[in-house]
SEVO-407127 format. One line per 4 residues: for each residue x, y, z of C-alpha. Coordinates in steps of 0.2 Angstrom, whole numbers. Layout:
% SEVO-407127
X/Y/Z ~ ...
END
This chain:
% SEVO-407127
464/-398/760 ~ 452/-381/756 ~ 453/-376/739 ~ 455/-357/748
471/-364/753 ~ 482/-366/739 ~ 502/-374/737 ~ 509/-356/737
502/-352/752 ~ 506/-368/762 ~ 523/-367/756 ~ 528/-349/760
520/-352/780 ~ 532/-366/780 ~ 545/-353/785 ~ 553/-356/802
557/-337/806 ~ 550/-329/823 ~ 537/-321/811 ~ 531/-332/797
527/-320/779 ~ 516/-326/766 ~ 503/-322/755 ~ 495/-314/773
501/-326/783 ~ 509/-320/798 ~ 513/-331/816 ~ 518/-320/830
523/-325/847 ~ 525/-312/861 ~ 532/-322/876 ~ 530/-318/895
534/-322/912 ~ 551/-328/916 ~ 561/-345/915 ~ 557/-360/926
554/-379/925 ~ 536/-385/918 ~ 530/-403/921 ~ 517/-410/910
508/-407/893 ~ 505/-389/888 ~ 490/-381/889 ~ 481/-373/873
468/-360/873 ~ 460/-350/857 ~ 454/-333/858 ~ 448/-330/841
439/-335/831 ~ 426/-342/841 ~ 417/-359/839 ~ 404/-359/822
410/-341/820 ~ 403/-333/802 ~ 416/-326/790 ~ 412/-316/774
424/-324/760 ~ 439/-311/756 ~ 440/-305/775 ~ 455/-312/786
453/-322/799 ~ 465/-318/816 ~ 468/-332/824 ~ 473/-329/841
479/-342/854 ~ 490/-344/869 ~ 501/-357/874 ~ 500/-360/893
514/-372/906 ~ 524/-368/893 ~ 541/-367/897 ~ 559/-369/886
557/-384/880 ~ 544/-383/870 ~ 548/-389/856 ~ 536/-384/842
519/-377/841 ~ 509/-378/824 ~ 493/-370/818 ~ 482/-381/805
468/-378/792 ~ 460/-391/789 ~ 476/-403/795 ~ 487/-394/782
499/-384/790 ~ 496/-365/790 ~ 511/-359/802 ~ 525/-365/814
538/-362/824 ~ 552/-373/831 ~ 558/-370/848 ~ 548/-356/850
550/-351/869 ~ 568/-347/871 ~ 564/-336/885 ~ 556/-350/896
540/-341/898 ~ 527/-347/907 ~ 513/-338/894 ~ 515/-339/878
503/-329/865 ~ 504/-334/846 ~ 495/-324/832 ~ 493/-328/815
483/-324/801 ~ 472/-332/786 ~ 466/-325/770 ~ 448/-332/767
443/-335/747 ~ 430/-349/745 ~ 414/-354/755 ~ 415/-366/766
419/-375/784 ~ 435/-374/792 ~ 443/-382/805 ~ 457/-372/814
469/-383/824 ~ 484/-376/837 ~ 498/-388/843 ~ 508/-388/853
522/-400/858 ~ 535/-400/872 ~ 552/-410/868 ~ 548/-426/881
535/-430/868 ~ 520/-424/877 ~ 508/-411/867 ~ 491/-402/867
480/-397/853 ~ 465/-387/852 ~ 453/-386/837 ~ 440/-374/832
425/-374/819 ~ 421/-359/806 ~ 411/-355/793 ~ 416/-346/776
401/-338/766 ~ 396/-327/750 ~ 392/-311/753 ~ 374/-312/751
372/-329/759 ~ 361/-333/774 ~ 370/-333/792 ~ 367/-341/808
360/-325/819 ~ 365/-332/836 ~ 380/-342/833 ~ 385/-351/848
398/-341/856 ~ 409/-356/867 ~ 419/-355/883 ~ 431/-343/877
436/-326/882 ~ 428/-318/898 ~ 419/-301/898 ~ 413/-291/916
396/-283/908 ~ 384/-297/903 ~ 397/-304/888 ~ 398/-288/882
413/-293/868 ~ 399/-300/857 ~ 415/-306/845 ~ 402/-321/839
389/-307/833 ~ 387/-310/812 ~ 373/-296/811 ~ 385/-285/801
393/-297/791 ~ 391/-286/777 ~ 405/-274/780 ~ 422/-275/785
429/-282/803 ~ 445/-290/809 ~ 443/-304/823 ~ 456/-296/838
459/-301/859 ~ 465/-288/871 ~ 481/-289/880 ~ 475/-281/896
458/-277/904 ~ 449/-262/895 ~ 433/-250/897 ~ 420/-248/884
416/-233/880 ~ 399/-223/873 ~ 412/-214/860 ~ 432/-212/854
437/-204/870 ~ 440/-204/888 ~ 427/-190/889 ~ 412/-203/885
404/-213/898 ~ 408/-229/904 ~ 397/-244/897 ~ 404/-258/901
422/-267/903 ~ 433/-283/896 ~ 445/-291/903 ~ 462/-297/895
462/-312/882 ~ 443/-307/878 ~ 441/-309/860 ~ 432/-296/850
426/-292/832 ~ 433/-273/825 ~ 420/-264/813 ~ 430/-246/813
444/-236/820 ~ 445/-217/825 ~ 452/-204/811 ~ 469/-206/821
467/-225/824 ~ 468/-223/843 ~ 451/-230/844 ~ 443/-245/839
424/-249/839 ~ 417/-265/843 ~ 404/-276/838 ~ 391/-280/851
374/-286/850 ~ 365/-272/861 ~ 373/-259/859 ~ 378/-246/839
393/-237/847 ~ 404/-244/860 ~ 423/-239/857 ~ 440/-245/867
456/-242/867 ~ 466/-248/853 ~ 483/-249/865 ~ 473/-262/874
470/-273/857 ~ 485/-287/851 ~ 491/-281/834 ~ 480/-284/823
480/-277/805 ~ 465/-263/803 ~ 470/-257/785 ~ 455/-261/777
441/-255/791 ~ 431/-237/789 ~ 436/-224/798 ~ 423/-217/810
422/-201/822 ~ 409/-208/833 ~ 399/-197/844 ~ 402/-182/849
407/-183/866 ~ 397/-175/881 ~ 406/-158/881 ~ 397/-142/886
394/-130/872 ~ 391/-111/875 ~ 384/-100/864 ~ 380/-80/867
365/-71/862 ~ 354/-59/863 ~ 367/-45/864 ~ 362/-27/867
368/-8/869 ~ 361/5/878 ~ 362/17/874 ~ 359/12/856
369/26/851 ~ 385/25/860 ~ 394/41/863 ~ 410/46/861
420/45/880 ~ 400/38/888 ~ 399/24/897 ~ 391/8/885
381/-5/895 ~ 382/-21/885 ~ 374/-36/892 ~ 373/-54/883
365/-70/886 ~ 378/-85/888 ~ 372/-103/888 ~ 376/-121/889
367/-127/875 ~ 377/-144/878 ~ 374/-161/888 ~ 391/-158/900
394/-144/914 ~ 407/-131/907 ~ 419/-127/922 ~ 424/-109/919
419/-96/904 ~ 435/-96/899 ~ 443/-78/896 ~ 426/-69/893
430/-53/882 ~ 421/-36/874 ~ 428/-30/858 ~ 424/-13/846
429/-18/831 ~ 429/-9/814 ~ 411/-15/804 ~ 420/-17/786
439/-21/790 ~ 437/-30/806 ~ 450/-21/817 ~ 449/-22/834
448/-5/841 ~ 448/-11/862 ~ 447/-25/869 ~ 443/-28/888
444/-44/898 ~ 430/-50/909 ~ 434/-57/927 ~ 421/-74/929
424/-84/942 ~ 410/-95/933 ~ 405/-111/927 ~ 386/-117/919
379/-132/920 ~ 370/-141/904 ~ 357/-130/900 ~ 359/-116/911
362/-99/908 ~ 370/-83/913 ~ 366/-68/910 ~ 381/-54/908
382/-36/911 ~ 398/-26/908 ~ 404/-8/902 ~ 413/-2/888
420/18/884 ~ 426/23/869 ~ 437/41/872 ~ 442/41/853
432/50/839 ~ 432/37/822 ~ 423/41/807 ~ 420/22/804
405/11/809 ~ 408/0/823 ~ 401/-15/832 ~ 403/-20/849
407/-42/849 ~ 405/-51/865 ~ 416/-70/866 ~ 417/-81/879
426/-100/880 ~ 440/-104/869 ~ 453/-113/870 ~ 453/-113/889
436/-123/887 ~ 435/-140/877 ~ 418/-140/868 ~ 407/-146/854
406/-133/845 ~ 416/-119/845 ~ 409/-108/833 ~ 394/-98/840
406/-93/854 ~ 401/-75/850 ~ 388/-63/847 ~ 387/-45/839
379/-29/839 ~ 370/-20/825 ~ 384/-8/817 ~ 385/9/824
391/27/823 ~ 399/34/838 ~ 392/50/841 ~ 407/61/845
401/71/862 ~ 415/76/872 ~ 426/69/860 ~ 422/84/845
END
């Protein structure tokens, strides 16, 4: 038995409870399909880890496995570390399914290799057992840099999962399979393009989660940022992972410039031209301009004085502009300087950057004409 495995632990997995809690030790079944009558020994496959797969001593190792032609009356299934038992579960189908997927986790402390052992055994006597190899090292340590990767888990882009990847060994990851097929994604959102795709049961390595957790992203060999969705992951504990906004996504961003006036004295009850640059500055098409609007506002308190809404039946591609010419009249005489603040987008447009969605003019005194 591993010295990283110690009495305490061994004894508090020896629980038979649906999930099995101790010193991080947690086997979860999740069965499906309905009852019926299997013949035969069952049939074991591991999704995680993978064969020769490199752990860093301190992280947790998932193990994640499911028990296939199944059926009620299996009678136990077991997981082994290194022959000692790590977790069980008597009669663990009680539903009869056809499927049933087992998780349990394992504390890593000292160096070493591990052999990881699932079995199962149906009450006629007849079993399966399935074994995988791991290694436990120091941070620090040398690492295999192409691990070999075995049978397990299927991906369709090239083995895109790159689970048995050990080139970022040196921070934090969680070993996970996904319960149903999912997209890969440039970045944490469905707004980012499409790089790829896994199928269910694919196993894969975790190296960070979105601020809201609803996103997880991946380790893969070829490629810094590829993101799925963490409904489509098993449970799988991601407390101790970074947190990580990823990319911006491709969003438009408009920005408005180059504002002017004319005349450059405005006049009390005259008509003020006001014409403004507004451009995608962004690497996405903006569908509309929002609720384009021109403003007079008081320089020192900032109080609107008018406001009028522009019409735009308009949308800008990435790094096109438009250029906008509108009237203003202001029929009141004020004693205060004004300036004239053109804004486009809002919340009707989903964007990068929000911030330089308006431009203003130079501060002004409206001459009072008509208005004296």
């Amino acid at each position: 038995m591993p010295s990283g495995i110690t009495a305490s632990l061994i004894r508090a997995c020896l629980l038979a409870a649906l999930v099995l809690a101790g010193a991080g030790c947690n086997l979860m079944f999740a069965p499906q399909g309905a009852a019926s009558r299997f013949e035969g020994p069952p049939q074991i496959i591991i999704a995680a880890p993978l064969p020769n797969q490199t752990f860093l001593a301190g992280t947790t190792v998932i193990v994640q496995a499911r028990v296939e032609n199944a059926g009620a009356d299996l009678a136990r299934i077991s997981v082994l570390l290194d022959e000692a038992l790590l977790g069980e579960k008597i009669n663990p189908n009680e539903t009869g399914a056809a499927i049933l997927p087992l998780s349990i986790d394992w504390p890593t402390s000292n160096p070493g290799n591990y052999q990881l052992a699932v079995m199962a055994e149906r009450g006629d006597g007849t079993s399966a057992r399935a074994d995988v190899t791991i290694r436990v090292i120091a941070r620090g340590e040398s690492q295999p840099s192409e691990p070999d990767s075995g049978e397990t888990g299927s991906t369709t882009d090239d083995d895109a999962a790159g689970a048995a990847a050990t080139d970022a060994l040196d921070q934090p990851y969680v070993t996970a399979m996904l319960s149903q097929p999912s997209e890969l994604r440039r970045g944490p959102s469905l707004d980012h393009e499409i790089i790829g795709s896994l199928d269910r049961d694919a196993p894969i390595v975790i190296v960070a989660v979105s601020p809201y957790r609803n996103w997880y992203r991946i380790l893969r060999e070829d490629e810094a940022q590829v993101w799925l969705l963490a409904e489509s992951v098993v449970e799988v504990d991601i407390s101790g992972l970074p947190a990580e906004t990823g990319p911006p996504p491709p969003l438009p961003n408009l920005v408005v410039d180059d504002l002017r006036l004319q005349p450059d004295s405005p006049v009390c009850g005259e008509e003020i031209a006001v014409s403004a640059t507004i451009r995608n500055v962004g690497t996405h098409r903006a569908p509309t301009l929002g609720l384009p609007i021109i403003e007079a506002l008081r320089s020192e308190s900032g109080e609107v004085v008018i406001a009028e809404p522009i019409t735009l039946m308009q949308g800008l591609d990435a790094d096109e502009s438009y250029q906008l010419d509108a009237a203003l009249t202001l029929r009141e005489p004020l004693a205060t300087d004004l300036i004239i603040r053109v804004t486009v987008g809002g919340i009707q447009v989903a964007e990068i950057d929000t911030s330089d969605n308006s431009a203003t003019s130079q501060p002004f005194t409206l001459a009072l004409g008509d208005c004296g």
